[in-house]
N, CA, C and O atoms as a Tripos MOL2 file, in Angstrom:
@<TRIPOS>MOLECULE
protein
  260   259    65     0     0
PROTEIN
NO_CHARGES

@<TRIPOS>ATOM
      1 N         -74.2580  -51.4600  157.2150 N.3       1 UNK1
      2 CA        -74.0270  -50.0990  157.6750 C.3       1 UNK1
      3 C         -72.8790  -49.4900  156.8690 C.2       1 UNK1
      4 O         -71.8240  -50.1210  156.7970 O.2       1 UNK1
      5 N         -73.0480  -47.9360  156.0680 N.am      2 UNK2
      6 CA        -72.1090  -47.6010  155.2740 C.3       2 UNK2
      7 C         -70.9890  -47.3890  156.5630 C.2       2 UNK2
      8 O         -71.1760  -47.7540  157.7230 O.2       2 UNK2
      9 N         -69.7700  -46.6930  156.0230 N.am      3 UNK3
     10 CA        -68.9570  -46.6180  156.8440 C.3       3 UNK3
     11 C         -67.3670  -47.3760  156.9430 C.2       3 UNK3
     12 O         -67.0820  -48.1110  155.9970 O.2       3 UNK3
     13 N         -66.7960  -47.2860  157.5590 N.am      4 UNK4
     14 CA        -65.5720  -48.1040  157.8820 C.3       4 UNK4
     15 C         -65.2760  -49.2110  158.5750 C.2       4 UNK4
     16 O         -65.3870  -48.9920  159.7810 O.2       4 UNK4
     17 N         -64.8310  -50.6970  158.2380 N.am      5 UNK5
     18 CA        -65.3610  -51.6310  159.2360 C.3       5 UNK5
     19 C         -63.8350  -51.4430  159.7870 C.2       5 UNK5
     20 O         -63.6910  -51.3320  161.0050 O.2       5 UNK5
     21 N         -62.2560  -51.3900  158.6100 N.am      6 UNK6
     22 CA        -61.0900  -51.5550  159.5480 C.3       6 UNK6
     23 C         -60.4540  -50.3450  159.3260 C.2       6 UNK6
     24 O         -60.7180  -49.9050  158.2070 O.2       6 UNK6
     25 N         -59.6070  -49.5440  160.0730 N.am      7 UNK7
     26 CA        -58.4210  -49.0130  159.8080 C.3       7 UNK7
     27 C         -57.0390  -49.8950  160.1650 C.2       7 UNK7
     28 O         -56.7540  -50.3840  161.2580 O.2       7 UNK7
     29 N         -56.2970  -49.9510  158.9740 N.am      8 UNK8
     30 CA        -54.7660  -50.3270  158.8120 C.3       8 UNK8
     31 C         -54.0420  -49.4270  158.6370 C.2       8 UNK8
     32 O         -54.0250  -48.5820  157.7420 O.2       8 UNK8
     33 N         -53.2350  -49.6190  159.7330 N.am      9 UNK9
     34 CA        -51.7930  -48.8130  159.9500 C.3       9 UNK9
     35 C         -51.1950  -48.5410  161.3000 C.2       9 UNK9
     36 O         -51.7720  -48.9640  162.3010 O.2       9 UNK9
     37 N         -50.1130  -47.8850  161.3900 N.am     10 UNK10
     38 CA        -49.3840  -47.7990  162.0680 C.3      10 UNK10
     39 C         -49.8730  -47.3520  163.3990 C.2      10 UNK10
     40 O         -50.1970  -46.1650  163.3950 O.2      10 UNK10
     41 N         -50.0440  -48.0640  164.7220 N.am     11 UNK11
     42 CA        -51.0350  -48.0600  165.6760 C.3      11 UNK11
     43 C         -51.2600  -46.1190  166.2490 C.2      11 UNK11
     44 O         -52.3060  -45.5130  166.4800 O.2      11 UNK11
     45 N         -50.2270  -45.7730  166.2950 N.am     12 UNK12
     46 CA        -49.8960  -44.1370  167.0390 C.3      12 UNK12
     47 C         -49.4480  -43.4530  166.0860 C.2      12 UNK12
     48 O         -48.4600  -42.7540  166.3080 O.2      12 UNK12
     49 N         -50.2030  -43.4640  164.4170 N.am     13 UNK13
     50 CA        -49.7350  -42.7470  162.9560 C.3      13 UNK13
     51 C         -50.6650  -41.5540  163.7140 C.2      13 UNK13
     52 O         -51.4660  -41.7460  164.6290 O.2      13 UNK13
     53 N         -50.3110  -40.2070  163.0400 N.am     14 UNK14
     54 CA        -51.0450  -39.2390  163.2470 C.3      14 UNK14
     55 C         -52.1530  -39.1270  162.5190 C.2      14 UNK14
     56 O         -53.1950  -38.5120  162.7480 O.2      14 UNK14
     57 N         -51.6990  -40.0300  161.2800 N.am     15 UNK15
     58 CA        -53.0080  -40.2070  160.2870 C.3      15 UNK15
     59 C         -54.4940  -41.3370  160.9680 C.2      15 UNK15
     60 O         -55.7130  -41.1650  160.9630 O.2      15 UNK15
     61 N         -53.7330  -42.3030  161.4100 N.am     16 UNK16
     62 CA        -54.9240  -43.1480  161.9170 C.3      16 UNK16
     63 C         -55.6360  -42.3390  162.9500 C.2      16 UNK16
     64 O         -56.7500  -41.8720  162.7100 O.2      16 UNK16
     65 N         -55.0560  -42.1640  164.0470 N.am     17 UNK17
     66 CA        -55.3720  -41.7930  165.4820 C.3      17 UNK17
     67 C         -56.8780  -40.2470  164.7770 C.2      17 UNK17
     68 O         -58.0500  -40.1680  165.1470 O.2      17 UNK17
     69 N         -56.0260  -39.1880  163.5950 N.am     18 UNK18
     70 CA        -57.2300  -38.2660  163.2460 C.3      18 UNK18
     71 C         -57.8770  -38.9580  162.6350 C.2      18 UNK18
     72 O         -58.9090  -38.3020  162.4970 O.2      18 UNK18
     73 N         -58.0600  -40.2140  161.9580 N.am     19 UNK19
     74 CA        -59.3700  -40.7990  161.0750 C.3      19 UNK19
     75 C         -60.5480  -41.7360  162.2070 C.2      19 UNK19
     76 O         -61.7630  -41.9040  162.1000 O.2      19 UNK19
     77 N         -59.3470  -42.3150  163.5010 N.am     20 UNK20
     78 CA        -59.9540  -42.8510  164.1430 C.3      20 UNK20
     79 C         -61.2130  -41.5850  165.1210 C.2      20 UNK20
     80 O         -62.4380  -41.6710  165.2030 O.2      20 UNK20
     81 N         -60.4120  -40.6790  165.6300 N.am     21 UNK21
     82 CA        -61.3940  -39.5740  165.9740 C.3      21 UNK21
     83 C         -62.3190  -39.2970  165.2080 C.2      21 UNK21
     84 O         -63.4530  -39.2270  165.6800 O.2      21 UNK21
     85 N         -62.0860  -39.0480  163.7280 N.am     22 UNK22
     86 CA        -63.3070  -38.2820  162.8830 C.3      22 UNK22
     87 C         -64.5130  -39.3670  163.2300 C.2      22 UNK22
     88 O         -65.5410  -39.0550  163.8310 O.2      22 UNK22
     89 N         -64.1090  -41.1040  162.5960 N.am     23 UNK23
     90 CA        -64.9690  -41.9430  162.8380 C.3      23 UNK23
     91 C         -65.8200  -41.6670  164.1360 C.2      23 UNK23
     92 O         -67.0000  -41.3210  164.0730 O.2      23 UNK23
     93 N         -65.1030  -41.8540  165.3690 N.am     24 UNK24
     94 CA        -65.7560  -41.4080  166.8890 C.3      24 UNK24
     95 C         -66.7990  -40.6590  166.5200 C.2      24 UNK24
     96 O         -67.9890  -40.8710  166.7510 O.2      24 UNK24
     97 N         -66.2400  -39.6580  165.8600 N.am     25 UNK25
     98 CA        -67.0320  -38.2410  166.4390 C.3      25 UNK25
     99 C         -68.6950  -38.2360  165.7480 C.2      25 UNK25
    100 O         -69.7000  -37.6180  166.0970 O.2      25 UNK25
    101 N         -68.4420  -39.2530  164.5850 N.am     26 UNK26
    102 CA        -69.1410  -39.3170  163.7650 C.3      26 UNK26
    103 C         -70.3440  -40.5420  163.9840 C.2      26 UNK26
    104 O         -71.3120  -40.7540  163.2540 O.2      26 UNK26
    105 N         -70.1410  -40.9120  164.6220 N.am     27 UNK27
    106 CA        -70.6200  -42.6730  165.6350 C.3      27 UNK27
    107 C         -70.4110  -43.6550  164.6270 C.2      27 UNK27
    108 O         -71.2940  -44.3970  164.1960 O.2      27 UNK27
    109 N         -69.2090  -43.6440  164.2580 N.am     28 UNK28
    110 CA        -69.0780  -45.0090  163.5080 C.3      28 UNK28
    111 C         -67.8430  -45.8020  164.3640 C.2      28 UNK28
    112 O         -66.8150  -45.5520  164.9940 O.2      28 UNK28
    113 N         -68.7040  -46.9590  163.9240 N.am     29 UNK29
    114 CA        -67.9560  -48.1590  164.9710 C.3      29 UNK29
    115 C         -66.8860  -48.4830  164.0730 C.2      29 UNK29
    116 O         -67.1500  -48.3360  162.8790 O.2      29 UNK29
    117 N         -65.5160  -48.9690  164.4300 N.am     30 UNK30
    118 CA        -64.8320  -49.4630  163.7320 C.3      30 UNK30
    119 C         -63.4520  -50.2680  164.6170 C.2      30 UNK30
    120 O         -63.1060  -50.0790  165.7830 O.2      30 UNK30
    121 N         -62.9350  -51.0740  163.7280 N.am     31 UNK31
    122 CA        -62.2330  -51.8900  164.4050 C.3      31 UNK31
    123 C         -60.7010  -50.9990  164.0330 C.2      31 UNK31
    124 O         -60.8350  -50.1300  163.1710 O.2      31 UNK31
    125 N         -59.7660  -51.1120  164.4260 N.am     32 UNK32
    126 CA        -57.9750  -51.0120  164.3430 C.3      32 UNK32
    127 C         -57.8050  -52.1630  164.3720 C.2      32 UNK32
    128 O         -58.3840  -53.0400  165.0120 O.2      32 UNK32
    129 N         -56.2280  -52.2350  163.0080 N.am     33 UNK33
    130 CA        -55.8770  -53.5730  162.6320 C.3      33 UNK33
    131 C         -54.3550  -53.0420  162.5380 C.2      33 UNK33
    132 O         -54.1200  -52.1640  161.7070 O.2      33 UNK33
    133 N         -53.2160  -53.5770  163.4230 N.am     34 UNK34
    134 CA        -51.7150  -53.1910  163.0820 C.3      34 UNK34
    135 C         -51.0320  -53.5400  162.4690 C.2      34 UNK34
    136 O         -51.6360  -54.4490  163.0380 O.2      34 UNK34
    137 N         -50.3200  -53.8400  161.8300 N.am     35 UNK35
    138 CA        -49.4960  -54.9320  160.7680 C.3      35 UNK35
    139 C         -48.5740  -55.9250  161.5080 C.2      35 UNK35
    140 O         -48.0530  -57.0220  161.3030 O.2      35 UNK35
    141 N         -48.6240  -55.1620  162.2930 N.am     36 UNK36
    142 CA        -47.2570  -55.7260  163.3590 C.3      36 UNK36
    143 C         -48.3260  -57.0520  164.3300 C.2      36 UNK36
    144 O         -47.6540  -58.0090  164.7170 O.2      36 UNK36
    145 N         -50.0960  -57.1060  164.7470 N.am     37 UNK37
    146 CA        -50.5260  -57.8260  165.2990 C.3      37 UNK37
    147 C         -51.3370  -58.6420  164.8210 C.2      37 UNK37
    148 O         -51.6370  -59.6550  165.4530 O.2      37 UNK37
    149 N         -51.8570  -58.3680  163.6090 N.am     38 UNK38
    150 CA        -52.4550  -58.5870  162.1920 C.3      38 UNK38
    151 C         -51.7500  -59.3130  161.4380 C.2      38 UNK38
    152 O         -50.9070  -58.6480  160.8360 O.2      38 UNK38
    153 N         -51.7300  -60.6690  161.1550 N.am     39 UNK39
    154 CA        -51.3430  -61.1850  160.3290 C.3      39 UNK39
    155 C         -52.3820  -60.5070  158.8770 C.2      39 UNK39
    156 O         -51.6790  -59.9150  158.0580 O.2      39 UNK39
    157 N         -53.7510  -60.5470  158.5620 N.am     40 UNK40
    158 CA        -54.6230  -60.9230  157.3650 C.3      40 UNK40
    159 C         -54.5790  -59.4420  157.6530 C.2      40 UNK40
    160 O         -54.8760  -58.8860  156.5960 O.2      40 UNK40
    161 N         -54.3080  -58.4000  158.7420 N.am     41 UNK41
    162 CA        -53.6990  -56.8520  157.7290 C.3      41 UNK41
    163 C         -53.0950  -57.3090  157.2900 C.2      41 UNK41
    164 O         -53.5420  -58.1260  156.4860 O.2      41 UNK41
    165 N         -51.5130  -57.1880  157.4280 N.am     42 UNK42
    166 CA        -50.5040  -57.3140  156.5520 C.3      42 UNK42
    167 C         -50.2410  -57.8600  155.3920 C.2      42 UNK42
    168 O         -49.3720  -57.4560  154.6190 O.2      42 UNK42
    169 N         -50.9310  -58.7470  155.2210 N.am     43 UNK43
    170 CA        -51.3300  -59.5820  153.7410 C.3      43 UNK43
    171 C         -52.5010  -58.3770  152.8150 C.2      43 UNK43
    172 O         -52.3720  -58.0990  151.6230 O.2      43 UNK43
    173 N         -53.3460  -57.9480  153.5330 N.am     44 UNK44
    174 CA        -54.3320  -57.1500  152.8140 C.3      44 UNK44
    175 C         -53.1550  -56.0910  152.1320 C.2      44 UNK44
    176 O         -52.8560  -55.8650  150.9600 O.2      44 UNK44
    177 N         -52.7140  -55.6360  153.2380 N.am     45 UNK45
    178 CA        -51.8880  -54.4700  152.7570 C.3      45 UNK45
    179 C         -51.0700  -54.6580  151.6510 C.2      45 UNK45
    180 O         -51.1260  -53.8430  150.7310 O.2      45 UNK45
    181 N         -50.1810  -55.7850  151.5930 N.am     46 UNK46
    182 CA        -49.2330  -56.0820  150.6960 C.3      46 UNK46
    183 C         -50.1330  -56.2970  148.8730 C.2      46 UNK46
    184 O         -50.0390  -55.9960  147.6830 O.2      46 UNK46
    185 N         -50.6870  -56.7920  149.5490 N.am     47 UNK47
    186 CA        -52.0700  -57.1670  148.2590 C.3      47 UNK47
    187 C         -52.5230  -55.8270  147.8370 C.2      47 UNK47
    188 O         -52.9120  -55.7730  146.6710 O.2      47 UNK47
    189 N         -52.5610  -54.7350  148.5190 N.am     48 UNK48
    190 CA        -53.5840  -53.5200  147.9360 C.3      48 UNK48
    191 C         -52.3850  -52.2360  147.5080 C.2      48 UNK48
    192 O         -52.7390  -51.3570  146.7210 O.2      48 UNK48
    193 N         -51.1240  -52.2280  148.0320 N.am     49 UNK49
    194 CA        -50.9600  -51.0520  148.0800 C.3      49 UNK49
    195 C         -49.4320  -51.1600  147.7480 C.2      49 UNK49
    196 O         -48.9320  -52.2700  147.9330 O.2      49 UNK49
    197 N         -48.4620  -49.9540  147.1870 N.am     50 UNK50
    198 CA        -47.2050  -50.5950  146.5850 C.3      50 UNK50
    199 C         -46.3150  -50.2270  147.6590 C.2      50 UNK50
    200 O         -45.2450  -50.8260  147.7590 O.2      50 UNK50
    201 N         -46.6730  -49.1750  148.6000 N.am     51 UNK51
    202 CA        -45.6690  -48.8770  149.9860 C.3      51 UNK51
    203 C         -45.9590  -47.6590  150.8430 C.2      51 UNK51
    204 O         -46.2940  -46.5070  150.5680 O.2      51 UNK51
    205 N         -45.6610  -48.4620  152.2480 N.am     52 UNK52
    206 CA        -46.0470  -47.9650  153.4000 C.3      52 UNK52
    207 C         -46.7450  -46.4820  153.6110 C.2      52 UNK52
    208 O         -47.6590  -46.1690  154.3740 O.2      52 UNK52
    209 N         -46.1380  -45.8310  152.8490 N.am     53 UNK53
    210 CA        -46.6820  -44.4930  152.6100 C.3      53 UNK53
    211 C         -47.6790  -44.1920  152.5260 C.2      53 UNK53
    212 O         -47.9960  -43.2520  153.2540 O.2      53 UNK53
    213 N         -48.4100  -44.5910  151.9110 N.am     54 UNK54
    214 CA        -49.6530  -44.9680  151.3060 C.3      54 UNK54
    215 C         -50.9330  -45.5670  152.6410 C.2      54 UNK54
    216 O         -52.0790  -45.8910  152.3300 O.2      54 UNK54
    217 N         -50.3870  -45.6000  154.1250 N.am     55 UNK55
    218 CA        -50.9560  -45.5980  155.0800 C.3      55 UNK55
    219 C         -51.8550  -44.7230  155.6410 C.2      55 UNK55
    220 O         -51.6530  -43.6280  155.1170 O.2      55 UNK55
    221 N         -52.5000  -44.6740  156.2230 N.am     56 UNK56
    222 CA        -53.7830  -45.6490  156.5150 C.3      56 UNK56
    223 C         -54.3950  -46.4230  155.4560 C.2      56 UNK56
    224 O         -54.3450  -45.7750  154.4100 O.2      56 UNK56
    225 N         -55.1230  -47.8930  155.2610 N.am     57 UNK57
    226 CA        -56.3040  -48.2090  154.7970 C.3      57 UNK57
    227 C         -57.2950  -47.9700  155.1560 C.2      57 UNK57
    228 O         -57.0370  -47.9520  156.3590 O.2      57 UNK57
    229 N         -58.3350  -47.7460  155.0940 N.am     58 UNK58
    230 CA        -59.5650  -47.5660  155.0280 C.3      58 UNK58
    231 C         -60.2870  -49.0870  154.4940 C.2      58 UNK58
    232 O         -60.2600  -49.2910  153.2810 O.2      58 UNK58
    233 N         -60.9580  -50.1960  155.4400 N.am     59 UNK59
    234 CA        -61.9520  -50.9020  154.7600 C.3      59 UNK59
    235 C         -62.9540  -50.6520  154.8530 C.2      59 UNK59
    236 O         -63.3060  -50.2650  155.9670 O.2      59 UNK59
    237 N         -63.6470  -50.7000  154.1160 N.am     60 UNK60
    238 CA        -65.4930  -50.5390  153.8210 C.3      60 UNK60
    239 C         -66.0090  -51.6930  154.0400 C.2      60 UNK60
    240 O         -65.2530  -52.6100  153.7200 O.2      60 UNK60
    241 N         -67.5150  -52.1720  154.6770 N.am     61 UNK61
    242 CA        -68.1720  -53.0810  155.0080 C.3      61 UNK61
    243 C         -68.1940  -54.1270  153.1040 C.2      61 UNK61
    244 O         -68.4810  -55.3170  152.9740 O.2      61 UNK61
    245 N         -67.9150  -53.4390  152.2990 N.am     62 UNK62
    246 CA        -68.1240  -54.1290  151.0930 C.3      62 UNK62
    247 C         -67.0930  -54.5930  150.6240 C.2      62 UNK62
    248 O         -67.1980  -55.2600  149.5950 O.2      62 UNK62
    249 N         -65.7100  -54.3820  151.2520 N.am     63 UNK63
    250 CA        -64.6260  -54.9220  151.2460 C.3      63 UNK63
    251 C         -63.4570  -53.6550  150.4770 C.2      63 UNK63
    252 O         -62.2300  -53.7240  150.5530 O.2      63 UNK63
    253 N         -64.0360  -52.8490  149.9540 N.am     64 UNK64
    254 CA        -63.2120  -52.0420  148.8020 C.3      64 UNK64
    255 C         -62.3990  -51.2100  150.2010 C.2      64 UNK64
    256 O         -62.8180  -51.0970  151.3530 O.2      64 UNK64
    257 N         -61.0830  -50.6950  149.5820 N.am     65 UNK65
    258 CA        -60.6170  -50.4440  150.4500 C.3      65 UNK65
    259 C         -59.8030  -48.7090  149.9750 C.2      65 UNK65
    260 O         -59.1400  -48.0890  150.8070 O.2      65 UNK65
@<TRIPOS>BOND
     1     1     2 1
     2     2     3 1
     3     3     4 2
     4     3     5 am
     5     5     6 1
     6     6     7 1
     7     7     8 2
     8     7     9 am
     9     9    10 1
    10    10    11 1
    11    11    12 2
    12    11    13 am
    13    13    14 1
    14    14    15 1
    15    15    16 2
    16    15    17 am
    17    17    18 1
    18    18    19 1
    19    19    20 2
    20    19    21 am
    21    21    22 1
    22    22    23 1
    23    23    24 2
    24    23    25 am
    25    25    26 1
    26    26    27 1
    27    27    28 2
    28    27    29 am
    29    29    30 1
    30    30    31 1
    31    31    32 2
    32    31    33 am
    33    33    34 1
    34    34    35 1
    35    35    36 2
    36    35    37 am
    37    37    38 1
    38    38    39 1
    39    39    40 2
    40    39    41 am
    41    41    42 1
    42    42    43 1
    43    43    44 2
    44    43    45 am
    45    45    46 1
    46    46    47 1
    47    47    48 2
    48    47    49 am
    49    49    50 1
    50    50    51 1
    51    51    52 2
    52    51    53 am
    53    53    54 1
    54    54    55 1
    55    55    56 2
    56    55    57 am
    57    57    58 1
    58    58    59 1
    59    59    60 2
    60    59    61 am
    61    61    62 1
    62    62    63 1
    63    63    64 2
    64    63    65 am
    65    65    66 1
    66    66    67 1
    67    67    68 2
    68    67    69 am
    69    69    70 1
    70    70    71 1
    71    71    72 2
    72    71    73 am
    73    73    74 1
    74    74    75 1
    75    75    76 2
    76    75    77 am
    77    77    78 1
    78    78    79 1
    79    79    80 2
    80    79    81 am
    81    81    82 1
    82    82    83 1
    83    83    84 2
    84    83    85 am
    85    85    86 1
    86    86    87 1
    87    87    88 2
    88    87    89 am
    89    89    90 1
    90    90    91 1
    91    91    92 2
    92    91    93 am
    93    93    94 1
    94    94    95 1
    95    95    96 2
    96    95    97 am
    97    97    98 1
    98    98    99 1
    99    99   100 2
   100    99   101 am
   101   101   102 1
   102   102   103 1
   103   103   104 2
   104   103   105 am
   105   105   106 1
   106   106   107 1
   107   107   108 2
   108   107   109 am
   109   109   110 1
   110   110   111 1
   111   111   112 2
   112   111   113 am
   113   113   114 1
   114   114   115 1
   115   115   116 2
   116   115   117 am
   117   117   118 1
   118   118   119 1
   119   119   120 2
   120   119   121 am
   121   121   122 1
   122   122   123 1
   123   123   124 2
   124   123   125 am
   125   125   126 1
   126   126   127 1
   127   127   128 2
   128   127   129 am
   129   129   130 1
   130   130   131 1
   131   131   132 2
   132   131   133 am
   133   133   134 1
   134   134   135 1
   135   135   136 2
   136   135   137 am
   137   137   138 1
   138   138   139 1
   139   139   140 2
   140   139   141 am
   141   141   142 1
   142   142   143 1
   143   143   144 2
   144   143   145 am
   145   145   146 1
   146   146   147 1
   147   147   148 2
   148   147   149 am
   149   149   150 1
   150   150   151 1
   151   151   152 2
   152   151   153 am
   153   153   154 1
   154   154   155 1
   155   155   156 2
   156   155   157 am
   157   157   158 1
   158   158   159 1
   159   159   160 2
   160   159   161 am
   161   161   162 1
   162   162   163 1
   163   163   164 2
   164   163   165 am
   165   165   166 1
   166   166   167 1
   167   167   168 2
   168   167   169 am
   169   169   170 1
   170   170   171 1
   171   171   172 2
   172   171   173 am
   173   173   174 1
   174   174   175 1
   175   175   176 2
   176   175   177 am
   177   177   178 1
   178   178   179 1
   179   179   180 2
   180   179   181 am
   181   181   182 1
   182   182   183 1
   183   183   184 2
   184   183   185 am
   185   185   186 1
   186   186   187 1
   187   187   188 2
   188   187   189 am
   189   189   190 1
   190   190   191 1
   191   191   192 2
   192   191   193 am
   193   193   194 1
   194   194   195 1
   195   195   196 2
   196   195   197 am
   197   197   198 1
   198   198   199 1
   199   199   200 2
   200   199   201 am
   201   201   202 1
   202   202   203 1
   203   203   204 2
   204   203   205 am
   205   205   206 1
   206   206   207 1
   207   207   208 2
   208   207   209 am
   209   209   210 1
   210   210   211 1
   211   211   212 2
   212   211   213 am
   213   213   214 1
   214   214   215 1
   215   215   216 2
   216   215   217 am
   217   217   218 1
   218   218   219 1
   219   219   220 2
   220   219   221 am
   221   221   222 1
   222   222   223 1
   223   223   224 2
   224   223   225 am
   225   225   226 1
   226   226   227 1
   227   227   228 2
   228   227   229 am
   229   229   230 1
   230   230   231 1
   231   231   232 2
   232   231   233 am
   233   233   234 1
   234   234   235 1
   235   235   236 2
   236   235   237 am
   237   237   238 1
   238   238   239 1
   239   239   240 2
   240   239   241 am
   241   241   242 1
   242   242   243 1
   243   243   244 2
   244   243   245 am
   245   245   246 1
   246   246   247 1
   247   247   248 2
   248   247   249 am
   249   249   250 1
   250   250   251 1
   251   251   252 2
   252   251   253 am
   253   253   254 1
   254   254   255 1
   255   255   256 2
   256   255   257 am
   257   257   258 1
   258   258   259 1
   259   259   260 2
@<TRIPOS>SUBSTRUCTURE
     1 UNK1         2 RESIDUE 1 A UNK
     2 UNK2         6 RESIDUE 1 A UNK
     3 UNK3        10 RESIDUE 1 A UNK
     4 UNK4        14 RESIDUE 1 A UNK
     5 UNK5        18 RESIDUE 1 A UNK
     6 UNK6        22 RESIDUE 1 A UNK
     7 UNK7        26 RESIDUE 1 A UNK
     8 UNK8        30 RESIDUE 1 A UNK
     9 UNK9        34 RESIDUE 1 A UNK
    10 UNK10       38 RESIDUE 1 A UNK
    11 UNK11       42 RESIDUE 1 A UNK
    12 UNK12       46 RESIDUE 1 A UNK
    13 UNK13       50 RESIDUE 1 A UNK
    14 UNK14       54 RESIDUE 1 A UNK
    15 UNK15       58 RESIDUE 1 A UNK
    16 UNK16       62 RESIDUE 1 A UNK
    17 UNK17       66 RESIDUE 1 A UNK
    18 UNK18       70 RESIDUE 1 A UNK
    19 UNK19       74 RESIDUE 1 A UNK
    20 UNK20       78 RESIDUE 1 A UNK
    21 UNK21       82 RESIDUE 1 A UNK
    22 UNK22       86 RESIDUE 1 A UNK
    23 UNK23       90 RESIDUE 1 A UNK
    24 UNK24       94 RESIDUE 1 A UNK
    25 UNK25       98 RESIDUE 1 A UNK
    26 UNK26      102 RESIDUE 1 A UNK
    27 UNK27      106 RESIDUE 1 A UNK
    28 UNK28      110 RESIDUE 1 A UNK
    29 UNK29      114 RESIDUE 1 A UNK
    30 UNK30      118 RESIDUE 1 A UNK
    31 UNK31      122 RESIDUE 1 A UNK
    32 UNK32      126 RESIDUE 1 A UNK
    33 UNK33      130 RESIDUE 1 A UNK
    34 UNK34      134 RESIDUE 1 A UNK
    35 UNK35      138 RESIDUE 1 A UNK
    36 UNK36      142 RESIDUE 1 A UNK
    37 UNK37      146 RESIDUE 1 A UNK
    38 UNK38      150 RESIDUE 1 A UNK
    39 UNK39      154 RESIDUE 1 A UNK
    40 UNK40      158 RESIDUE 1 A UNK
    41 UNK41      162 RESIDUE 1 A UNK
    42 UNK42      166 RESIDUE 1 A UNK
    43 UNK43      170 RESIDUE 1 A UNK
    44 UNK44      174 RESIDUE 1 A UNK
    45 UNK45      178 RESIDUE 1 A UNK
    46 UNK46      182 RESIDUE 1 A UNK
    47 UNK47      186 RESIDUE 1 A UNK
    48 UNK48      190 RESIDUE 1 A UNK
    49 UNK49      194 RESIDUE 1 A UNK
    50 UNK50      198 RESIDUE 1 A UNK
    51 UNK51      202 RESIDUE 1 A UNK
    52 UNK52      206 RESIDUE 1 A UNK
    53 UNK53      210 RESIDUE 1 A UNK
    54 UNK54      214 RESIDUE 1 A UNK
    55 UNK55      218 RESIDUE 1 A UNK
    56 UNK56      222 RESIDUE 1 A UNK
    57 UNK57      226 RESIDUE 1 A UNK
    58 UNK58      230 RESIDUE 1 A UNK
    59 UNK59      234 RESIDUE 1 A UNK
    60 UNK60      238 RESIDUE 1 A UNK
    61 UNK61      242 RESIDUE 1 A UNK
    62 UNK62      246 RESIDUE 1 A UNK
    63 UNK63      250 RESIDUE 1 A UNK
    64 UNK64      254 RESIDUE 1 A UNK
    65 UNK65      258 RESIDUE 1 A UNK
């Protein structure tokens, strides 16, 4: 299924919470991943991105992020 399997980031970001709605609205299922409860976020993150700013991730069922 195209779409989003995780969002990473900051649980109550204004950015997640509107991507998590758009997803809703849109019927895509998707999981939330926090850094803070997420160990294999926080590793993804550190691995993909050079700083926090740069929050939300977006994963895709194909892994690209």
């Amino acid at each position: 299924m195209p779409g989003v399997r995780f969002l990473i980031g900051p649980e109550f970001s204004p950015d997640v919470v509107r991507l998590q709605g758009f997803l809703a609205r849109n019927a895509y299922r998707i999981n939330c991943s926090t850094l803070h409860k997420d160990p294999d976020a926080a590793e993804l993150v550190q691995a993909n991105m050079p700083k926090s700013a740069d929050l939300p991730l977006a994963v895709c069922p194909k892994g690209t992020i």
